[in-house]
Kinemage of the C-alpha trace (Angstrom):
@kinemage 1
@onewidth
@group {chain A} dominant
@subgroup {mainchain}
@vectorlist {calphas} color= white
{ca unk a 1} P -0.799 -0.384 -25.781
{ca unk a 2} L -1.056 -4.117 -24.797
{ca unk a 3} L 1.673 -6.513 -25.599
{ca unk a 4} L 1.009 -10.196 -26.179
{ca unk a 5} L 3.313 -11.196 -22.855
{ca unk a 6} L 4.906 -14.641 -22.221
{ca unk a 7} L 3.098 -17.269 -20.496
{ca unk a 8} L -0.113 -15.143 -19.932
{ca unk a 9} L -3.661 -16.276 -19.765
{ca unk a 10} L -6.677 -14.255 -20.198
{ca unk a 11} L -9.670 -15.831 -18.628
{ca unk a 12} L -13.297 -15.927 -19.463
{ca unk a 13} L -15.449 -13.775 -17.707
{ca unk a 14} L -17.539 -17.238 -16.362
{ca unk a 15} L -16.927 -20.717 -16.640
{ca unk a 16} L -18.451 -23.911 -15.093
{ca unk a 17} L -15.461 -25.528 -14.458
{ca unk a 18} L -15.075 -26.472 -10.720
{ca unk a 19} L -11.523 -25.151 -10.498
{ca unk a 20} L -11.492 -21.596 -12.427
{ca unk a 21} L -7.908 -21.387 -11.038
{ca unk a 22} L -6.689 -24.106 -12.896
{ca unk a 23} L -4.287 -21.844 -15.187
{ca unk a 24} L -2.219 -20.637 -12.392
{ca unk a 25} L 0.174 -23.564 -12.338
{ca unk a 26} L 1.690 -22.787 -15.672
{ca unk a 27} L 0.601 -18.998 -16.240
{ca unk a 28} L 2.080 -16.480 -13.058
{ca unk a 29} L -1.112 -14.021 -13.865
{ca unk a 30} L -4.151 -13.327 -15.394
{ca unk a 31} L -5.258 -10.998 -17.403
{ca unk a 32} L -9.109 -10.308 -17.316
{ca unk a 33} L -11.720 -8.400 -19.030
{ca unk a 34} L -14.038 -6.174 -17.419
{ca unk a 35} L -17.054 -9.187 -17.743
{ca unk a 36} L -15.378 -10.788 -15.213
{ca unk a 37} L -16.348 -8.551 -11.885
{ca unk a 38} L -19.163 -7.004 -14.274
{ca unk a 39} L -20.536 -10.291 -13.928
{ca unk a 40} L -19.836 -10.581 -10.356
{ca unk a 41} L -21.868 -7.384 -9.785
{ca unk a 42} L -24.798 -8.497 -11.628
{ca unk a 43} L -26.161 -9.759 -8.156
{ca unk a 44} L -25.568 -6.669 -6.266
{ca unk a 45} L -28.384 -4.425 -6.243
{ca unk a 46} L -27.146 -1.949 -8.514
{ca unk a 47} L -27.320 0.586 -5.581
{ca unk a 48} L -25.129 -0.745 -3.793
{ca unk a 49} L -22.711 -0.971 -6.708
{ca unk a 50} L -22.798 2.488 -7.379
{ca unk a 51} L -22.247 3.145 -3.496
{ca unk a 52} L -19.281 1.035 -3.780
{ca unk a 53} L -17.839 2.777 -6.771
{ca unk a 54} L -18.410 6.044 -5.502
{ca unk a 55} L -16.413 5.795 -2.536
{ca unk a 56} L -13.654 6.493 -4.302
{ca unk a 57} L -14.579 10.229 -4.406
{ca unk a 58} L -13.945 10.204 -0.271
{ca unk a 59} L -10.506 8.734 0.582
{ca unk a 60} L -8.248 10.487 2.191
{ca unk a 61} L -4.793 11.559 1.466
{ca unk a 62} L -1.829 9.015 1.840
{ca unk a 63} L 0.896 10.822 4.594
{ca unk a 64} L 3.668 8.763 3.971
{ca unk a 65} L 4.713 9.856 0.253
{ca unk a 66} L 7.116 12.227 1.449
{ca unk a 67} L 5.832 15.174 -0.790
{ca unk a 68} L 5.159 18.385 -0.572
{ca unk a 69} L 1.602 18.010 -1.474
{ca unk a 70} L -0.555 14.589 -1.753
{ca unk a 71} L -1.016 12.530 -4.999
{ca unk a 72} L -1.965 9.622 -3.715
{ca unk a 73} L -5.594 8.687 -1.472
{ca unk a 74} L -5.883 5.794 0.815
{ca unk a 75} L -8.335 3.552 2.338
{ca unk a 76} L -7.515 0.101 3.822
{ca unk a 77} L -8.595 -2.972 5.691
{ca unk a 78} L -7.980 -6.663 6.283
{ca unk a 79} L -10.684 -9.525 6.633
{ca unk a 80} L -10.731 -13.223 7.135
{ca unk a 81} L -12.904 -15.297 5.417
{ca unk a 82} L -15.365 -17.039 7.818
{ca unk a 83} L -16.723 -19.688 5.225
{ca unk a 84} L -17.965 -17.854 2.092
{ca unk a 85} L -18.172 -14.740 4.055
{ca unk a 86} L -15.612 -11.859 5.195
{ca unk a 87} L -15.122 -10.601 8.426
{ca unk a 88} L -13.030 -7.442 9.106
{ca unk a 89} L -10.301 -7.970 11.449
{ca unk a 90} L -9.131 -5.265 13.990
{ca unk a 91} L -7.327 -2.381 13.089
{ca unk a 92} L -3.917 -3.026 13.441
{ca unk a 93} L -0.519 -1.100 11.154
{ca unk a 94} L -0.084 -2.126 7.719
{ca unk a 95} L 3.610 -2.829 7.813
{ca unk a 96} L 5.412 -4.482 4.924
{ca unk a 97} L 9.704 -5.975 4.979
{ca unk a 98} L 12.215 -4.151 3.789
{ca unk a 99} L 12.699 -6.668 1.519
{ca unk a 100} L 9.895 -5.669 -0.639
{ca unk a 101} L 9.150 -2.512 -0.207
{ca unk a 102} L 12.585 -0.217 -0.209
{ca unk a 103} L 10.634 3.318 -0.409
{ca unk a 104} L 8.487 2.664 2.969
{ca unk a 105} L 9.452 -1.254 4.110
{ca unk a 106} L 9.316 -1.329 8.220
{ca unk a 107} L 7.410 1.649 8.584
{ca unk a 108} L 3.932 0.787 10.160
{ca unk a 109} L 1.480 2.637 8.201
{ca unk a 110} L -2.219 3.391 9.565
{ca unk a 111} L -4.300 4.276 6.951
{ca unk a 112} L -7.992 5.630 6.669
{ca unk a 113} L -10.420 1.909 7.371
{ca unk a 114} L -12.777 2.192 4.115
{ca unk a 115} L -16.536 3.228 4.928
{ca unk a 116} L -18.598 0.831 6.550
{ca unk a 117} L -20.932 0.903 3.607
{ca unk a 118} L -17.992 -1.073 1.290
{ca unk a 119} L -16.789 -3.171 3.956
{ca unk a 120} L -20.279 -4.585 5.240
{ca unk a 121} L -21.527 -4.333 1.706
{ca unk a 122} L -22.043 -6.803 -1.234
{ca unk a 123} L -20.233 -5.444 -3.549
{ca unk a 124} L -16.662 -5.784 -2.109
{ca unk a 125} L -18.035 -9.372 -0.873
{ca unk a 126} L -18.603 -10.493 -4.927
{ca unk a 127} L -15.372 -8.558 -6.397
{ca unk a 128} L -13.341 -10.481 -3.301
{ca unk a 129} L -15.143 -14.202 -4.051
{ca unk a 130} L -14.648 -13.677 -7.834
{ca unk a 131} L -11.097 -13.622 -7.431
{ca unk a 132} L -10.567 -16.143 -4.751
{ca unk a 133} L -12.597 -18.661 -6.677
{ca unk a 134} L -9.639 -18.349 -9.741
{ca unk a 135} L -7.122 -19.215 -6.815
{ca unk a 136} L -5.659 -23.108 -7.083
{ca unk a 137} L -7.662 -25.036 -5.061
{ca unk a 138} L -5.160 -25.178 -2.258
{ca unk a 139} L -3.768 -21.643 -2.439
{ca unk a 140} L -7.715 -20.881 -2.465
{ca unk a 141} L -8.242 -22.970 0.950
{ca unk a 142} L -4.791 -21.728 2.245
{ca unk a 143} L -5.801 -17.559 1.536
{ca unk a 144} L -7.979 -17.788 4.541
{ca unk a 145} L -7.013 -13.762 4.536
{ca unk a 146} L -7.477 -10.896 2.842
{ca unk a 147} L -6.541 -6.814 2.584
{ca unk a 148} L -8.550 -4.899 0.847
{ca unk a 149} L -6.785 -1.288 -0.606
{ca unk a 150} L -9.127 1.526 -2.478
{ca unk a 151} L -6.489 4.404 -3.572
{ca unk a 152} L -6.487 7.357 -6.042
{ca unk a 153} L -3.891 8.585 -7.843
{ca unk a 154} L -4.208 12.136 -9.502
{ca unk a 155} L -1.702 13.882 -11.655
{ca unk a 156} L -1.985 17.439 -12.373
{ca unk a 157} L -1.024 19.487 -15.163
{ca unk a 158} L 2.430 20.853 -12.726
{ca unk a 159} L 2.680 16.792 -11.036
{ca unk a 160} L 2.787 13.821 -12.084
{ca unk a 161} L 1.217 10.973 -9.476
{ca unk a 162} L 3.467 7.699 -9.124
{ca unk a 163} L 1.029 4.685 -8.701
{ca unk a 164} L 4.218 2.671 -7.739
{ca unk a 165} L 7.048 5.028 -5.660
{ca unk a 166} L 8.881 1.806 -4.707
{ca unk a 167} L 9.546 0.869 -8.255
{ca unk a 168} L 9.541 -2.820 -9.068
{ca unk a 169} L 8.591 -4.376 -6.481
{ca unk a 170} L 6.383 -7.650 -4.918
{ca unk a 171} L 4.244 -6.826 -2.311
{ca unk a 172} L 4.533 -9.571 -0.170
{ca unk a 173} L 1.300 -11.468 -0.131
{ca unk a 174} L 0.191 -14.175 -2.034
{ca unk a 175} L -1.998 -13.133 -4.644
{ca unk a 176} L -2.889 -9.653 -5.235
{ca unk a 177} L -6.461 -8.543 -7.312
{ca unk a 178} L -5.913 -5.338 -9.045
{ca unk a 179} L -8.946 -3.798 -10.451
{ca unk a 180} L -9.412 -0.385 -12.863
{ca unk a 181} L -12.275 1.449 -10.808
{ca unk a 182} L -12.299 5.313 -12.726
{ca unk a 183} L -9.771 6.508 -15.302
{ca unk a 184} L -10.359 9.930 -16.379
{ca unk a 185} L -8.255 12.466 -18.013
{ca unk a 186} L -5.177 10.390 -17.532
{ca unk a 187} L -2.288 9.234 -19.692
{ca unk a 188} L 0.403 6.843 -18.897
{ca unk a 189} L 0.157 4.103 -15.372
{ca unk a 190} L 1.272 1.789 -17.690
{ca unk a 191} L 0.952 -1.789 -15.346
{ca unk a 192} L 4.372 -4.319 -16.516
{ca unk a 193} L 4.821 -7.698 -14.966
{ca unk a 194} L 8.402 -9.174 -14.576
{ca unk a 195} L 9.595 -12.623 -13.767
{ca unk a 196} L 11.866 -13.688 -10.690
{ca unk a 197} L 14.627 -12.264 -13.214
{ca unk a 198} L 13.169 -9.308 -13.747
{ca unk a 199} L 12.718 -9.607 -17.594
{ca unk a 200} L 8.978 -7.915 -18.408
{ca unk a 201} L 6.225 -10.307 -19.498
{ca unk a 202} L 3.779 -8.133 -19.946
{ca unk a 203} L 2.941 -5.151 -19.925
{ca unk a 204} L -1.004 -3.674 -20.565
{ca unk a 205} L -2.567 -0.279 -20.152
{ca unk a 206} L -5.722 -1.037 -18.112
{ca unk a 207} L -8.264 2.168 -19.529
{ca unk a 208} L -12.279 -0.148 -19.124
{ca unk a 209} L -13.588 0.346 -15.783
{ca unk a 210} L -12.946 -3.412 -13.837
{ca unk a 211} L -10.555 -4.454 -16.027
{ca unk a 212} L -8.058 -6.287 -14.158
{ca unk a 213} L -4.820 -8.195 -13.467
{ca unk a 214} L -4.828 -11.382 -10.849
{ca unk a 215} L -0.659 -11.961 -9.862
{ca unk a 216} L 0.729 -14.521 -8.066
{ca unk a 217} L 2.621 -12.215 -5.853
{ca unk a 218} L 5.508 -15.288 -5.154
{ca unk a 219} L 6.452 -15.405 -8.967
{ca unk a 220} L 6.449 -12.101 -10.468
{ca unk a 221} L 7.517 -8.467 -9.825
{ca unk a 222} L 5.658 -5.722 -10.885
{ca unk a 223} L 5.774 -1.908 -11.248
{ca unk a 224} L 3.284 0.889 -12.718
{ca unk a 225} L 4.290 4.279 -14.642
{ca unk a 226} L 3.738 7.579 -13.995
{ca unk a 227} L 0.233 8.826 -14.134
{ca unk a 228} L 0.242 12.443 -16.352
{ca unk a 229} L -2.681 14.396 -17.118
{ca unk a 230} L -4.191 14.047 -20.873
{ca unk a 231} L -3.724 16.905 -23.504
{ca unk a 232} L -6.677 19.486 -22.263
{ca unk a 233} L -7.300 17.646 -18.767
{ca unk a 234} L -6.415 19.990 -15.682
{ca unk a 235} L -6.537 17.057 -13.750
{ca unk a 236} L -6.059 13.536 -13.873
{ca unk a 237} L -7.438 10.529 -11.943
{ca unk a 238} L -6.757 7.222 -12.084
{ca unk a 239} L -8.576 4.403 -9.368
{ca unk a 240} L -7.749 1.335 -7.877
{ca unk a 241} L -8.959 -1.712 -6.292
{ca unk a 242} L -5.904 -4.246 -4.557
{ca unk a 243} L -6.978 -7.429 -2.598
{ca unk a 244} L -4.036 -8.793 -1.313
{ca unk a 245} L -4.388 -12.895 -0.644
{ca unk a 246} L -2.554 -14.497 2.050
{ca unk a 247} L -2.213 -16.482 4.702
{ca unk a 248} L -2.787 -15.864 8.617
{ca unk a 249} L -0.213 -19.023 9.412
{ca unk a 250} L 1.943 -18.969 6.488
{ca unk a 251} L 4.602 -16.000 6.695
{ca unk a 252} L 4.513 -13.549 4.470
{ca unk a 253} L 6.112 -10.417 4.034
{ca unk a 254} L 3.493 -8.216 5.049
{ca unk a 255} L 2.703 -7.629 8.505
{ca unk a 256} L 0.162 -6.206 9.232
{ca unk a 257} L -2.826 -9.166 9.754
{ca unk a 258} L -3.600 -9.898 13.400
């Protein structure tokens, strides 16, 4: 189910306007069609594509759920943009405030660093420019940063997986890309947007592989549902995509750049 939310702009997947971000003054997100980082892929060799979407299938579990057993698989890094290009930064703890993250806020987290197949590859470098170039044109030249999150979520016929633990929540960053890589035998993860009042403004059930939701992280909240498996599915998966956009010299409430 998608709802027609306040305020909401769906862009088109190409345009030749100089500033593609120019909708992010009046609209707090955008909501975009798969086209958009299909397009963006058309100049990867499709190799490389397909290497990029199949590292999903290797990411290792997330220890700081809490649970019994893992739902959730991690990968993560942070770049900064050197021109049109990205170069990882060191390894350091994600850590994100209290503030906006109440399940796991002030822990320092050190998760898996994806392969070096996505992070040197072209594929993550043409999903990560897409985005940036729908950025305002000063936010855009400000984001001179980046952290890059693959995860899987699976639910199982006896568990549920929570995409979002922390409930409604910001994450502390700028902007924040969130792309559908693989949905299969899932129901639910339904992704709602809120305002700084926390009334929803939309609310859309991402189910095409790359469709996906650009946020300005500084003007809305935002939560996902439960992930349960579908009627005669044993198992359930359901993967992500999250570029976070911020600033190394403006603070933010996530910690963890260098």
């Amino acid at each position: 189910m998608t709802t027609t939310p306040v305020r909401a702009l769906t862009a088109p997947a190409r345009t030749d306007s100089p500033d593609r971000g120019a909708g992010f003054p009046e609209a707090p997100f955008l909501h975009l069609p798969p086209a958009f980082i299909e397009e963006a892929l058309d100049a990867v060799p499709r190799e490389a594509a397909h290497r990029f979407t199949d590292s999903w299938n290797d990411l290792p579990a997330d220890a700081y759920l809490g649970t019994d057993s893992p739902y959730r698989y991690r990968r993560y890094d942070a770049f900064r943009f050197v021109g049109t290009d990205l170069e990882r930064l060191p390894r350091r703890p994600f850590v994100q405030d209290r503030a906006v993250n109440g399940l796991v806020g002030g822990v320092p987290r050190t998760f898996a660093p994806l392969h070096p197949a996505v992070a040197e590859g072209p594929a993550l470098r043409a999903v990560v420019r897409a985005f940036r170039g729908l950025l305002p044109a000063g936010d855009r030249d400000a984001s001179d940063t980046c952290g890059v999150h693959q995860i899987r979520v699976v639910a199982r016929t006896d568990a549920a997986g929570d995409p979002a633990p922390e409930g409604v929540h910001q994450d502390g960053h700028h902007y924040v890309g969130q792309v559908l890589i693989r949905r299969e035998g899932v129901h639910g993860a339904e992704s709602r947007l809120y305002d700084l009042d926390r009334r929803q403004i939309h609310q859309a059930r991402l189910t095409e592989p790359f469709e996906s939701i650009l946020l300005d992280d500084r003007r809305v909240f935002h939560d996902v549902s439960p992930v349960t498996t579908s009627p005669g599915a044993g198992t359930g998966v359901r993967d992500m995509l999250l570029i976070d956009f911020f600033s190394r010299t403006e603070p933010t409430k996530e910690t963890s750049r260098d």
